[in-house]
C-alpha positions in Angstrom: 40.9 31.7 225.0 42.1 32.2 228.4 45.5 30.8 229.6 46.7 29.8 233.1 50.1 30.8 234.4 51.5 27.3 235.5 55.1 27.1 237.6 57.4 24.2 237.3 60.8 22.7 238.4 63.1 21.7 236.0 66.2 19.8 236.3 69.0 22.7 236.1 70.8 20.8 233.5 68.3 20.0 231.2 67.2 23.8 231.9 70.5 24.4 230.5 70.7 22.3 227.5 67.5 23.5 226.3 69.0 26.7 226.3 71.8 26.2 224.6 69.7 23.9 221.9 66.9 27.0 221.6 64.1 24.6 223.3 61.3 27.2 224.0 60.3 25.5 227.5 57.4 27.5 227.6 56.6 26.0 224.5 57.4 22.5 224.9 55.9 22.8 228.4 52.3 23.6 226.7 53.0 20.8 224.2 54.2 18.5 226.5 51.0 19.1 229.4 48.5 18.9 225.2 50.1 15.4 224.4 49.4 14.2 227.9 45.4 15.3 228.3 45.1 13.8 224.5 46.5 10.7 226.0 44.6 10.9 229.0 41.1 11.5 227.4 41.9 8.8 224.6 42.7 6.2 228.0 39.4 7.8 229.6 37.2 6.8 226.2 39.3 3.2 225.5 38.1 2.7 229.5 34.4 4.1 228.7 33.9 1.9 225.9 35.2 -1.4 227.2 32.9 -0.5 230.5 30.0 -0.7 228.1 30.8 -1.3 224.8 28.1 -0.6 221.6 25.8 -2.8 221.0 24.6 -3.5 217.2 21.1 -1.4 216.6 19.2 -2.5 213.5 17.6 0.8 214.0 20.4 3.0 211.8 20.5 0.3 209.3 16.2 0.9 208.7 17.5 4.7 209.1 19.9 4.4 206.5 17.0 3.1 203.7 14.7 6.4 205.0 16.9 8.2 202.3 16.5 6.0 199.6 12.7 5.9 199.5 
């Protein structure tokens, strides 16, 4: 996996009480930017399907019995 270096600014006193509470920033940075494409790509999908929501296929029901024969 490949990584891009990303820069940021940080309000200097929530810098600072990360530091003296051992927040990795770095870290909660990476986790923080993860939890907000999840989001994003779970909003994208929620938007996708109720643009064109699925549509009940008796075909995978017949497809279902093709086992059973």
């Amino acid at each position: 996996m490949s990584t891009t270096r990303a820069t940021f600014t940080l309000d200097d006193s929530l810098a600072d009480q990360a530091r003296r509470l051992g927040v990795n920033i770095s870290a909660a940075a990476r986790d923080g930017v993860a939890a907000a494409v999840r989001s994003a790509l779970t909003r994208a999908d929620r938007d996708a399907y109720q643009r064109s929501p699925e549509k009940v296929d008796d075909f995978w029901t017949d497809a279902e019995t093709w086992g059973d024969e």
